[in-house]
NULO-393687 format. One record per residue: residue number from 1; residue in three letters; chain; x, y, z of N, C-alpha, C, O in turn. Coordinates in nm, 2 decimals. Example, Ala and Ser with C-alpha at 12.3 -4.5 7.8 and 13.67 -1.06 7.14 Angstrom:
<rs>
R / i / aa / ch / n.X / n.Y / n.Z / ca.X / ca.Y / ca.Z / c.X / c.Y / c.Z / o.X / o.Y / o.Z
R / 1 / ALA / A / 1.32 / -0.57 / 0.78 / 1.23 / -0.45 / 0.78 / 1.32 / -0.33 / 0.78 / 1.42 / -0.33 / 0.85
R / 2 / SER / A / 1.28 / -0.22 / 0.71 / 1.37 / -0.11 / 0.71 / 1.29 / 0.00 / 0.79 / 1.34 / 0.11 / 0.80
</rs>
This chain:
<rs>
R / i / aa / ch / n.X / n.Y / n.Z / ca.X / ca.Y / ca.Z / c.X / c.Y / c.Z / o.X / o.Y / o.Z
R / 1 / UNK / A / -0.30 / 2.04 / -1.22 / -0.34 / 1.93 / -1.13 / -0.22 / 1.85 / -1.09 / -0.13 / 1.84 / -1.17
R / 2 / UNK / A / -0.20 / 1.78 / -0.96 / -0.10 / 1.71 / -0.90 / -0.12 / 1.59 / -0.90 / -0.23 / 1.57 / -0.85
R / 3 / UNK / A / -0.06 / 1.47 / -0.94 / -0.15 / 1.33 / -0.87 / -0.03 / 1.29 / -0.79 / 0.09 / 1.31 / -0.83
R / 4 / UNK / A / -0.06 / 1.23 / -0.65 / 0.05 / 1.11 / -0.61 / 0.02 / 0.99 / -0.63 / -0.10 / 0.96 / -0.60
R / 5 / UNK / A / 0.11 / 0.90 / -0.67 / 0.10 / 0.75 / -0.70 / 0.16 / 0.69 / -0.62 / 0.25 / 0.74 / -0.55
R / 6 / UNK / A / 0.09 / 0.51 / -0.60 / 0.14 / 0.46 / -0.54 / 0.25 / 0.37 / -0.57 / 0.27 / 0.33 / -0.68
R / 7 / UNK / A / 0.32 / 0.35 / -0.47 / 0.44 / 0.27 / -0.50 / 0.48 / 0.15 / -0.41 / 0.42 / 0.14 / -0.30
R / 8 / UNK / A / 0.58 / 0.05 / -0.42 / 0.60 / -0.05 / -0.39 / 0.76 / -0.03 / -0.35 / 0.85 / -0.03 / -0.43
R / 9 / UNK / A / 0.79 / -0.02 / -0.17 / 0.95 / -0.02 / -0.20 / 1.00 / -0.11 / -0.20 / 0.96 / -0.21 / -0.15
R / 10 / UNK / A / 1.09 / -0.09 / -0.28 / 1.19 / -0.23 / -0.29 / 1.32 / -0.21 / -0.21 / 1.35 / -0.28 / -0.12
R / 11 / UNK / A / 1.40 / -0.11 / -0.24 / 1.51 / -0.10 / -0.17 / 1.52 / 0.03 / -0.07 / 1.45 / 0.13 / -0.08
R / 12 / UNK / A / 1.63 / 0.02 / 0.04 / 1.60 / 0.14 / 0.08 / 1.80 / 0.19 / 0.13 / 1.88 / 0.11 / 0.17
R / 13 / UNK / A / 1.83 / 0.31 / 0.12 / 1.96 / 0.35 / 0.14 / 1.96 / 0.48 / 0.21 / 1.98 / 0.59 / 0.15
R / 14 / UNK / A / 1.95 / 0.45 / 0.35 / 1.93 / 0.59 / 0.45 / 1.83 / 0.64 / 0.40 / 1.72 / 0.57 / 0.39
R / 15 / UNK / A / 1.84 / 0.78 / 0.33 / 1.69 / 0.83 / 0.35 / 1.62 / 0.81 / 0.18 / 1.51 / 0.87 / 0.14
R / 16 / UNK / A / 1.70 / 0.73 / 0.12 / 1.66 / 0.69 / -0.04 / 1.58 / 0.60 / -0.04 / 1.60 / 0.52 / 0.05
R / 17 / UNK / A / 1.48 / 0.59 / -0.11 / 1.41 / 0.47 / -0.14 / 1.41 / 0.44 / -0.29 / 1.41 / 0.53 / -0.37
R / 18 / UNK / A / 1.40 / 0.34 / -0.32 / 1.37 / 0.24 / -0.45 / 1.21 / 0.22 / -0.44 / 1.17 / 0.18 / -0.34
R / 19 / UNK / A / 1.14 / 0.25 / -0.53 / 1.01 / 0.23 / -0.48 / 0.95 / 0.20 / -0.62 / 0.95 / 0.30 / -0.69
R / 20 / UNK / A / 0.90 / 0.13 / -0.68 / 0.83 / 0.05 / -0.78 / 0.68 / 0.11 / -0.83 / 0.60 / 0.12 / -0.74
R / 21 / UNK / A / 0.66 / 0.13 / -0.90 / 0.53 / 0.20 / -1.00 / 0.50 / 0.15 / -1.10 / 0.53 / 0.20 / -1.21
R / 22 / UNK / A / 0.43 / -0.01 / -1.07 / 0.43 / -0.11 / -1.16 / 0.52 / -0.11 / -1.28 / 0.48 / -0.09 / -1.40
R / 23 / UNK / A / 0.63 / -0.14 / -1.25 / 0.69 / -0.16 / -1.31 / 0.83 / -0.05 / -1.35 / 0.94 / -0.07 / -1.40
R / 24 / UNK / A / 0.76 / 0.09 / -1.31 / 0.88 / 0.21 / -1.33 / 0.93 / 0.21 / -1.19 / 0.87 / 0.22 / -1.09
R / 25 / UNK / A / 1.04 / 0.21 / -1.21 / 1.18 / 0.21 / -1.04 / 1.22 / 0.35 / -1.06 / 1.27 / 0.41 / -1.15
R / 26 / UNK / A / 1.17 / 0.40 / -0.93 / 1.25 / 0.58 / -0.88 / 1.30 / 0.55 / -0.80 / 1.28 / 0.44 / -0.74
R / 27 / UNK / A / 1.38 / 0.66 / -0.76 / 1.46 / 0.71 / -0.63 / 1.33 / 0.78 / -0.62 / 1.24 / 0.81 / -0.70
R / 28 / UNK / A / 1.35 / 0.80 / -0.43 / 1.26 / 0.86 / -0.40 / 1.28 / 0.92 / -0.23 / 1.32 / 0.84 / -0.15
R / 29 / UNK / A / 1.25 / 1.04 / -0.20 / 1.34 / 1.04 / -0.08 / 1.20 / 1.01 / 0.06 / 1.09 / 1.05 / 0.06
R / 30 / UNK / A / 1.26 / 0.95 / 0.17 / 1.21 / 0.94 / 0.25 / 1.21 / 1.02 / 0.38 / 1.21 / 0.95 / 0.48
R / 31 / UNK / A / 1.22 / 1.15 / 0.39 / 1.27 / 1.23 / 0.49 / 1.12 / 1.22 / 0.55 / 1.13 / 1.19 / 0.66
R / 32 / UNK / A / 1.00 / 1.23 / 0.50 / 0.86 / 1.31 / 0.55 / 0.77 / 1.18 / 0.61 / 0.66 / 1.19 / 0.66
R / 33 / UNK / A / 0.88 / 1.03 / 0.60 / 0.79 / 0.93 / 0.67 / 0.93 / 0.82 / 0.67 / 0.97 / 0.74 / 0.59
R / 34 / UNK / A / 1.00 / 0.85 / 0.81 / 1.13 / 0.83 / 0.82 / 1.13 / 0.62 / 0.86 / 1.22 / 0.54 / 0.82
R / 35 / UNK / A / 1.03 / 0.57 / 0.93 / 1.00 / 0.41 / 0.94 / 0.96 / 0.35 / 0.82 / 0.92 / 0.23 / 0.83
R / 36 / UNK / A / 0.98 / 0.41 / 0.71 / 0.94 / 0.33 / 0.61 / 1.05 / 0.22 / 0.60 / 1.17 / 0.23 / 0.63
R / 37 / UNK / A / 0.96 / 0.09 / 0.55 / 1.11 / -0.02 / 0.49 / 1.03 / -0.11 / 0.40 / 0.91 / -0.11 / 0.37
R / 38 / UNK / A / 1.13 / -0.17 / 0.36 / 1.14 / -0.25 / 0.22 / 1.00 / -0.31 / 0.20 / 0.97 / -0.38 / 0.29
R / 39 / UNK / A / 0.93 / -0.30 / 0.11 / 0.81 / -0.45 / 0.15 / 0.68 / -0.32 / 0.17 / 0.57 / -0.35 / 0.13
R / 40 / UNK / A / 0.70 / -0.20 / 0.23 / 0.61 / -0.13 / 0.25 / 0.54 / -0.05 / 0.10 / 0.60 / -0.03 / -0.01
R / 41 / UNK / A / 0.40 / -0.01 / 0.14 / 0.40 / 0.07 / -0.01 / 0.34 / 0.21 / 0.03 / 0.26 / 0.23 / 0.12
R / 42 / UNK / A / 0.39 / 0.29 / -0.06 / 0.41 / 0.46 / -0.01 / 0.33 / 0.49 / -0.11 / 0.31 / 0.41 / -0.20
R / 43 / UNK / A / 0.27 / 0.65 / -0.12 / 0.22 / 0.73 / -0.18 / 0.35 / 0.86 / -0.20 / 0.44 / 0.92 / -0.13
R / 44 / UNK / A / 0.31 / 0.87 / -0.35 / 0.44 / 0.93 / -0.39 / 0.43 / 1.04 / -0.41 / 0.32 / 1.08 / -0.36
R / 45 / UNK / A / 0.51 / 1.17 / -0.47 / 0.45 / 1.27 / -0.50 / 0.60 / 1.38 / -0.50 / 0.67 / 1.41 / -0.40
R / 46 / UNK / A / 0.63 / 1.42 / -0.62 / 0.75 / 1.52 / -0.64 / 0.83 / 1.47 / -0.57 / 0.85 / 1.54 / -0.47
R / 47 / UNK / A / 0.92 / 1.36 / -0.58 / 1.01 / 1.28 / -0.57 / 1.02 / 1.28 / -0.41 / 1.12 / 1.28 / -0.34
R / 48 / UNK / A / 0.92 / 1.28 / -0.37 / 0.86 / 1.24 / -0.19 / 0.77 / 1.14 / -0.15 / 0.65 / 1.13 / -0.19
R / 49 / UNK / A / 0.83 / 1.05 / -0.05 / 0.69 / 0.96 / 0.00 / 0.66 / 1.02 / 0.12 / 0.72 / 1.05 / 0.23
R / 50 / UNK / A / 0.46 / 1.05 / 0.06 / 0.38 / 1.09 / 0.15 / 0.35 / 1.07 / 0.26 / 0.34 / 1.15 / 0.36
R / 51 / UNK / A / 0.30 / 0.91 / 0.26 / 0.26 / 0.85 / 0.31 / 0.27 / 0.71 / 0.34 / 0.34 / 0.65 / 0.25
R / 52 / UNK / A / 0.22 / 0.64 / 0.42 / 0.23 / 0.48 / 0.40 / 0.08 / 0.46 / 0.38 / -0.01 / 0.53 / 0.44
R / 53 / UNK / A / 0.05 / 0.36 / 0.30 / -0.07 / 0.34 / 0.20 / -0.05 / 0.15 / 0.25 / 0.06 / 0.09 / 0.25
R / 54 / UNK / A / -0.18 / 0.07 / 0.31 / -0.17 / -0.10 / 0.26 / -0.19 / -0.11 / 0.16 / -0.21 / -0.02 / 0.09
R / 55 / UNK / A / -0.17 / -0.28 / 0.11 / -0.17 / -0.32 / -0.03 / -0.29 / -0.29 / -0.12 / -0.31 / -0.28 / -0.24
R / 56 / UNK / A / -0.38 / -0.29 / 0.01 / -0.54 / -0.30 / -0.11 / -0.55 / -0.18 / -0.10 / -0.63 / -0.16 / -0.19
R / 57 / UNK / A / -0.53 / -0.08 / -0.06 / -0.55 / 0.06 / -0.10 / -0.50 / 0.12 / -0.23 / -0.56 / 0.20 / -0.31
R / 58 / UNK / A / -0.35 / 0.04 / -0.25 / -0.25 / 0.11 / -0.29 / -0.27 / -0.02 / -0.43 / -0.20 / -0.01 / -0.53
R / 59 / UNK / A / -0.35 / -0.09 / -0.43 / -0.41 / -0.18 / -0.60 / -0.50 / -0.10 / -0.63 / -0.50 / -0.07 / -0.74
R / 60 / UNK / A / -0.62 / -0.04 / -0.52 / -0.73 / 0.01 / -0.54 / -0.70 / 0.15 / -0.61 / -0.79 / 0.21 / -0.67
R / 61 / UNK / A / -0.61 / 0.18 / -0.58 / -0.56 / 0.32 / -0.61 / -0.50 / 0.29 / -0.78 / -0.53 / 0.37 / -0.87
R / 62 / UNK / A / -0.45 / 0.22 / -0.79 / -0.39 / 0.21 / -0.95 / -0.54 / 0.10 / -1.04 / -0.57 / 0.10 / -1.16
R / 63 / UNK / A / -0.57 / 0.06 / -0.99 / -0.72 / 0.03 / -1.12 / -0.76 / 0.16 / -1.12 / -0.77 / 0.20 / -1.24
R / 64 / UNK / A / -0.80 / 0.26 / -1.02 / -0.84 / 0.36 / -1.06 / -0.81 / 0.46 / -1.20 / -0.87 / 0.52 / -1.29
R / 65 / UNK / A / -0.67 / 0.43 / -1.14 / -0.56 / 0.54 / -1.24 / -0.59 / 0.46 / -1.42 / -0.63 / 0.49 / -1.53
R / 66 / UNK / A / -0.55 / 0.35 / -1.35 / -0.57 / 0.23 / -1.50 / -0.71 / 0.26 / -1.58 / -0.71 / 0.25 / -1.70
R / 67 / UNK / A / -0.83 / 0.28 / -1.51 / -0.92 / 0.31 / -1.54 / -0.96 / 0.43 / -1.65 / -1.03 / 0.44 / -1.75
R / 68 / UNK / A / -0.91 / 0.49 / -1.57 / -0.97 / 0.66 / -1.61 / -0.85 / 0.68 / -1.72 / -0.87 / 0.77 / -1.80
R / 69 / UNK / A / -0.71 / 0.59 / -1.74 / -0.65 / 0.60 / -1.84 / -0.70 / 0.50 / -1.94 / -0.64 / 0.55 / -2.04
R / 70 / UNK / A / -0.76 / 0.41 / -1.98 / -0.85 / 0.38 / -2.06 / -0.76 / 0.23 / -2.10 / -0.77 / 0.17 / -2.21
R / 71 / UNK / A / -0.63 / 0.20 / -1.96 / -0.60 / 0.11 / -1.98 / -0.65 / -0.02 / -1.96 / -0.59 / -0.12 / -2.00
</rs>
């Protein structure tokens, strides 16, 4: 099974991003959604951002995770 998570960028360096996972900081490459910028929050996946996700998606999306992990 695959999951992508969501993330929060923080920094960004040409096609690198800094992207936040409550609290865990990756690199993360941004080739597959090239307007991304700082402040935005991405859906992640095998050190790729998928997608651009809003904030209440991208909360609704981690209670889920938090959920079903019994946190």
């Amino acid at each position: 099974m695959c999951l992508a998570v969501p993330g929060l960028v923080r920094e960004r360096t040409g096609d690198e991003l800094l992207v936040d996972m409550q609290g865990n900081v990756l690199k993360v490459s941004a080739v597959l959604i090239p307007d991304i910028a700082v402040g935005d929050w991405v859906l992640v996946h095998a050190g790729f951002a998928l997608t651009q996700l809003d904030e209440q998606e991208a909360r609704q999306t981690w209670d889920y995770l938090n959920e079903a992990l019994g946190d």
